[in-house]
C-alpha positions as CSV (number, residue, x, y, z in Angstrom):
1,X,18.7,-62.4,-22.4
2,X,19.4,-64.0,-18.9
3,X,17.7,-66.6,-17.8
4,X,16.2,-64.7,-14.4
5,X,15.2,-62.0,-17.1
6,X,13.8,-65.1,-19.2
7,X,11.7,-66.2,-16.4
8,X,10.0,-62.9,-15.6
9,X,9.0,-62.1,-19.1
10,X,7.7,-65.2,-19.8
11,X,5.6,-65.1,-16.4
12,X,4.0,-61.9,-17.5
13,X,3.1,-63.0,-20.8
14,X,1.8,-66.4,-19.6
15,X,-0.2,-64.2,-17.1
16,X,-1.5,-62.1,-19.5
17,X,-2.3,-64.8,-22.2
18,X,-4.8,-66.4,-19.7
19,X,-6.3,-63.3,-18.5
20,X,-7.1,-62.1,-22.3
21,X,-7.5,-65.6,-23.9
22,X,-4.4,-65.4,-25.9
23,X,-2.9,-69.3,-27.1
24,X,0.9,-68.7,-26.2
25,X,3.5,-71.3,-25.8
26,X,6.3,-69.7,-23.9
27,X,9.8,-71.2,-23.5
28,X,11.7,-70.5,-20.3
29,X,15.3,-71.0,-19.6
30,X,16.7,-72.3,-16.1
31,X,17.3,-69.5,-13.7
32,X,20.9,-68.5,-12.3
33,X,22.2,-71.2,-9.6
34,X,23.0,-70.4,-6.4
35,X,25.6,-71.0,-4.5
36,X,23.7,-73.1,-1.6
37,X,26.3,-74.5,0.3
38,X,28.4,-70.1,0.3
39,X,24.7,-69.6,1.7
40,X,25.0,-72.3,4.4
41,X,27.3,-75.1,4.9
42,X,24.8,-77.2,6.0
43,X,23.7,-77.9,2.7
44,X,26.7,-80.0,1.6
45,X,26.4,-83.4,0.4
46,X,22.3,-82.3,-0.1
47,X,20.5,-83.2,-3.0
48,X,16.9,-81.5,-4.9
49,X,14.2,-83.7,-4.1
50,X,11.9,-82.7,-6.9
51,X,8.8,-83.5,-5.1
52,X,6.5,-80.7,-4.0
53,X,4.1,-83.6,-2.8
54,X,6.8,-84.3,-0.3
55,X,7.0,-81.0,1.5
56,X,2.8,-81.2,1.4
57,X,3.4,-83.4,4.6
58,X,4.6,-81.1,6.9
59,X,3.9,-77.8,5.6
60,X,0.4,-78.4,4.0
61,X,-1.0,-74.7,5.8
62,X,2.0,-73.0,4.3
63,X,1.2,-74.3,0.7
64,X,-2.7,-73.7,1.0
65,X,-1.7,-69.2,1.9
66,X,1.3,-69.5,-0.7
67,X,-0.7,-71.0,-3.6
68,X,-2.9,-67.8,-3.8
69,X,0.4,-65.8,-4.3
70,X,1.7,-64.1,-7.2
71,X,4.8,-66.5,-7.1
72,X,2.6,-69.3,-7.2
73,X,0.8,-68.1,-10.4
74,X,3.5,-66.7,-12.3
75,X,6.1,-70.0,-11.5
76,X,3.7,-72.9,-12.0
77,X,1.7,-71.1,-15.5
78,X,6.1,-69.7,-16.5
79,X,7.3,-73.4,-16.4
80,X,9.6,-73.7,-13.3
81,X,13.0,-75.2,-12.8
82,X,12.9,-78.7,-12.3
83,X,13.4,-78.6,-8.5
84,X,9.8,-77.1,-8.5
85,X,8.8,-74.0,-6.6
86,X,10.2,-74.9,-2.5
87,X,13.5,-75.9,-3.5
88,X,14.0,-73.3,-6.1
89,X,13.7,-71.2,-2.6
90,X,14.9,-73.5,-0.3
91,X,17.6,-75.3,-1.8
92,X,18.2,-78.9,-1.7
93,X,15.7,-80.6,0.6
94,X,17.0,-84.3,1.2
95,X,19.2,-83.7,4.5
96,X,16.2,-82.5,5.6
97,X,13.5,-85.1,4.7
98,X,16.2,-87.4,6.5
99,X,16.1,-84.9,9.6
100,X,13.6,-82.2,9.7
101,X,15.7,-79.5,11.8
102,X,16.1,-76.0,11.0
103,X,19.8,-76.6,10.2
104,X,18.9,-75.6,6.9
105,X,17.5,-72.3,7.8
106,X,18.3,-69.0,5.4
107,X,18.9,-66.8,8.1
108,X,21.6,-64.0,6.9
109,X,19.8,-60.8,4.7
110,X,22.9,-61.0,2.7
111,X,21.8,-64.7,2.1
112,X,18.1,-64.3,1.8
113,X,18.9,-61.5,-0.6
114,X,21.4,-64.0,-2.6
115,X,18.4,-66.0,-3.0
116,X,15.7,-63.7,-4.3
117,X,18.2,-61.9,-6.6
118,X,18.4,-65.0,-8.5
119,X,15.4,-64.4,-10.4
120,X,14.4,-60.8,-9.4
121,X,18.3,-59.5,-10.2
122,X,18.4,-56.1,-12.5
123,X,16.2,-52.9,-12.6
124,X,15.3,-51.1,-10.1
125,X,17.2,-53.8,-7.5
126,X,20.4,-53.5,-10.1
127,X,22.4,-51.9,-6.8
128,X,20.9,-53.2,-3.8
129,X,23.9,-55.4,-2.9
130,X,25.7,-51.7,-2.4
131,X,22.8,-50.3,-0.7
132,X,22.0,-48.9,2.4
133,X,19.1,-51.3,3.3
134,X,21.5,-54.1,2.2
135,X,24.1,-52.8,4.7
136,X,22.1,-52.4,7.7
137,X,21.1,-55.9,7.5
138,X,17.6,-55.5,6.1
139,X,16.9,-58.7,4.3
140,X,13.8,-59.1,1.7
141,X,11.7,-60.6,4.3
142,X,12.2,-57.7,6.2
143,X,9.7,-56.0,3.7
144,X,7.8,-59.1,1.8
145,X,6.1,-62.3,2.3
146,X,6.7,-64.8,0.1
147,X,4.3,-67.6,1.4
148,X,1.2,-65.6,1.8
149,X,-0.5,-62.8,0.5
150,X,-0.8,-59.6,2.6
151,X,-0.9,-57.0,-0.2
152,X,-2.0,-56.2,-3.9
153,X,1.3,-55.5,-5.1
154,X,4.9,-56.6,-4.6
155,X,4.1,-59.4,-1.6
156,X,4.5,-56.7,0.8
157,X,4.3,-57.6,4.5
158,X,1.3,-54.5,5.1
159,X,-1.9,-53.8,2.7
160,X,0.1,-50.5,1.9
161,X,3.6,-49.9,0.8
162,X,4.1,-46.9,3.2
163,X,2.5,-48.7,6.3
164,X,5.5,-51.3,5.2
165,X,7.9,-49.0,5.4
166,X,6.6,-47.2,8.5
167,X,7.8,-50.7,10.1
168,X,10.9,-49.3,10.7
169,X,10.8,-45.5,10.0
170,X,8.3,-44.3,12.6
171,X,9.5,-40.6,12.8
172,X,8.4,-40.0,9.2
173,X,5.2,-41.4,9.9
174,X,5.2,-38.6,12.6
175,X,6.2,-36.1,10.5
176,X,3.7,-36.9,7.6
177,X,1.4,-36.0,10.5
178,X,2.4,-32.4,10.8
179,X,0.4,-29.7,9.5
180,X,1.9,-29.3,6.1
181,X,3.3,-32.7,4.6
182,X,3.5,-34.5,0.7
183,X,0.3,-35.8,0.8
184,X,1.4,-40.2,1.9
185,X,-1.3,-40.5,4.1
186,X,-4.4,-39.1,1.8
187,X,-3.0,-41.8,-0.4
188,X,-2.2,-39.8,-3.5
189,X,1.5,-40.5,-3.1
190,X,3.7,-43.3,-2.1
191,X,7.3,-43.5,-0.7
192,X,8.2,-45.6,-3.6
193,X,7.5,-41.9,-5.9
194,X,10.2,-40.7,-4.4
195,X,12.8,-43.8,-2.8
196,X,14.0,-46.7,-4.7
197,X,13.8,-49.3,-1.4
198,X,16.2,-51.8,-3.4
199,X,18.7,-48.2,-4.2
200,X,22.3,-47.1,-3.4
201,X,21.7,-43.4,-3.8
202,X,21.6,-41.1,-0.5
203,X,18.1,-41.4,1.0
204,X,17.4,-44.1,-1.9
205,X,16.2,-41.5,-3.9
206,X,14.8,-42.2,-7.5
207,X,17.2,-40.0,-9.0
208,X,21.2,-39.4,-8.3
209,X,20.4,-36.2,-6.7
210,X,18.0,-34.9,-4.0
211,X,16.8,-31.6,-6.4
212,X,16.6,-33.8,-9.6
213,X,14.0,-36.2,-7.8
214,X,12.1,-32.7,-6.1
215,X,11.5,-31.7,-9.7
216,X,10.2,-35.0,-10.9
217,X,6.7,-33.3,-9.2
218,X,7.8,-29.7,-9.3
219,X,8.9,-28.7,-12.5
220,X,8.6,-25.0,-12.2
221,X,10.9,-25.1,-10.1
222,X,13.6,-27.0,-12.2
223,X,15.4,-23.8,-13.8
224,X,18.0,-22.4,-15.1
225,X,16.8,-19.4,-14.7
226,X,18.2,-16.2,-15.3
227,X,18.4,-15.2,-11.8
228,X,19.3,-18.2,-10.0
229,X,18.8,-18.4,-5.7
230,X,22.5,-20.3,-4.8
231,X,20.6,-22.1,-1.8
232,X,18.0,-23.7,-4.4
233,X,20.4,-24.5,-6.6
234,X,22.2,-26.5,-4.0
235,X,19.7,-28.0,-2.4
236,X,16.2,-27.8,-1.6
237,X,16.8,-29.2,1.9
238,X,18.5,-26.0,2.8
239,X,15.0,-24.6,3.0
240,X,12.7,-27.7,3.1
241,X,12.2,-30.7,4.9
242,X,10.8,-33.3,2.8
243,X,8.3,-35.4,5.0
244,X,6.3,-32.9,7.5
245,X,6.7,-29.7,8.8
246,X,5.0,-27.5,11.1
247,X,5.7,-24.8,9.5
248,X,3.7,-24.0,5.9
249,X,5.0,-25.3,2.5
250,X,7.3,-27.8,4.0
251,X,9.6,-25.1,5.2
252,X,12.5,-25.5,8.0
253,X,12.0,-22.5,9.6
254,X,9.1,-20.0,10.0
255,X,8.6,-17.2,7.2
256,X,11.0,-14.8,7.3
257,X,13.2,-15.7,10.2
258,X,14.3,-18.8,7.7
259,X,15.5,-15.8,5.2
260,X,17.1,-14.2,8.5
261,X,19.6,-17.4,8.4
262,X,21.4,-16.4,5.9
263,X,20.0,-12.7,5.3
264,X,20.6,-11.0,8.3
265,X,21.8,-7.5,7.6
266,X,20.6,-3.9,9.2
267,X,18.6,-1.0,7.7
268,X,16.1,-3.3,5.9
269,X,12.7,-4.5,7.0
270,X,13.7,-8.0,6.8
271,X,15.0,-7.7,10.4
272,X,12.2,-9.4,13.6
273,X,12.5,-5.0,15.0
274,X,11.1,-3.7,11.4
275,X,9.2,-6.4,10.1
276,X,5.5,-5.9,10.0
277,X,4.4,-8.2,7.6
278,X,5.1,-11.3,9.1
279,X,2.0,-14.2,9.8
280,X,-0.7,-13.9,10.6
281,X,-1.1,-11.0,8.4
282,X,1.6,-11.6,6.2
283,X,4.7,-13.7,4.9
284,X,7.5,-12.0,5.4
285,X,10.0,-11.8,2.9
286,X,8.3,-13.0,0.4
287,X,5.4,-10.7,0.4
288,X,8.1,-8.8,-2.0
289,X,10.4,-10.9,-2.9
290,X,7.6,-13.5,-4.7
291,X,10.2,-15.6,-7.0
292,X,12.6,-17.2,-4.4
293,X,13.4,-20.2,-6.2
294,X,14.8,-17.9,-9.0
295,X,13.4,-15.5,-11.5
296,X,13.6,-15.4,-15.4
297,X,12.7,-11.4,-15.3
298,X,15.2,-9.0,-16.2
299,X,14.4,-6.9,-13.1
300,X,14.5,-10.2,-11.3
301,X,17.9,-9.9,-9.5
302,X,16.4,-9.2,-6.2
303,X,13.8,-11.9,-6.7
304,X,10.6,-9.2,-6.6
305,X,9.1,-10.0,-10.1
């Protein structure tokens, strides 16, 4: 086991021994190094100053918000590095005890990510250096604050890990506001149920495809079934938009005149001049043709039953 991997596990069972009583003596190995100087020259010739104490002189109203932080806990009850907590962070302090500048400043994502990664490396984060968010320059403070804490979970930046995310995607906070949306906002879902933030998939989707993660929730509509509808199959966005519509059951278009798109032949009522049965007394299409994500009947071929 790695020694980042070393260091989370023995945090949560530290954690977890005080909570419930438990008398645990956990071992901890010393965390991957980084490369402080490839992060910024400015740290050659530095050295660790090993003294928290020291940094208490300048930074005291940083230390009193960070110490109630689940870094705090986890690092001081896991056994940290010798360098302590800051300069496990912030590298090698001396040049800048000597002169307190911000030449020492993390300032690149890619270098702010180098630093986090060197504990929190692996799982769900296992591709973020290939991700989108790591691309378009989104670093991990972009998201979370380390030296205070602003949420329950994850030292997220808002109280709620969609408000966090809405920081930069606005228009699907709009369009969880339209009439028919997956229900973010109520609270019974999150973005993280269906994105992987620290991802390289499309969309950062939990799963390798779009329809894979759609049927995490909604199963019945997973298939194979005997019948198949080729759209479905390919996609559910052919159909659906995933955030918000205005239109009911997430849909693209309204009722029938999304069938029209692709099923737009004469002599049949599906056509706007025949139809009859279209809202508000009515929906369409599929007032017959009831199983359009596919149909397991044998009379099913049309989608009626």
């Amino acid at each position: 086991m790695t020694g980042h991997r070393w260091i989370s596990l023995a945090a949560a069972t530290t954690l977890f021994a005080v909570a419930f009583g438990w008398n645990v003596n956990v071992a901890t190995a010393p965390i991957r190094p980084v490369d402080w100087v490839k992060i910024n020259p400015a740290f050659a010739d530095a050295t660790f100053v090993k003294d928290p104490e020291a940094c208490l002189t300048c930074h005291e109203a940083s230390m009193e918000t960070y110490a109630g932080t689940t870094h705090a806990h986890a690092l001081s009850l896991a056994g940290n590095t010798d360098v302590g907590d800051c300069e496990s962070c912030h590298g090698p302090r001396s040049k800048h005890m000597e002169n307190p500048t911000a030449e020492l400043a993390i300032t690149k994502s890619e270098s702010q990510a180098a630093v986090c990664l060197q504990c929190h490396e692996g799982g769900k984060r296992f591709a973020w250096k290939t991700g989108p968010h790591q691309s378009a320059d989104v670093s991990c403070t972009s998201c979370h604050t380390v030296m205070a804490k602003k949420s329950d979970s994850a030292l997220l930046k808002k109280a709620l890990a969609s408000e966090t995310c809405y920081s930069c995607h606005a228009e699907v906070k709009g369009d969880l506001g339209k009439m028919s949306h997956h229900p973010v906002r109520e609270g019974k879902i999150e973005c993280a149920d269906c994105h992987n933030v620290h991802g390289a998939t499309p969309s950062l989707l939990i799963k390798p495809t779009l329809n894979e993660t759609c049927v995490t929730c909604h199963s019945e509509k997973r298939g194979p079934f005997v019948w198949e509808h080729a759209p479905v199959r390919e996609s559910c966005a052919n159909c659906h938009t995933p955030h918000g519509s205005n239109q009911k059951s997430l849909l693209n278009g309204k009722d029938s005149f999304l069938c029209l798109t692709c099923h737009s032949y004469g002599g049949h009522i599906n056509l706007p001049r025949y139809n009859r049965t279209s809202n508000p007394y009515g929906s369409g299409c599929t007032n017959c043709h009831i199983t359009t994500h596919g149909s397991n009947h044998p009379s099913g071929a049309k989608f009626t039953r």
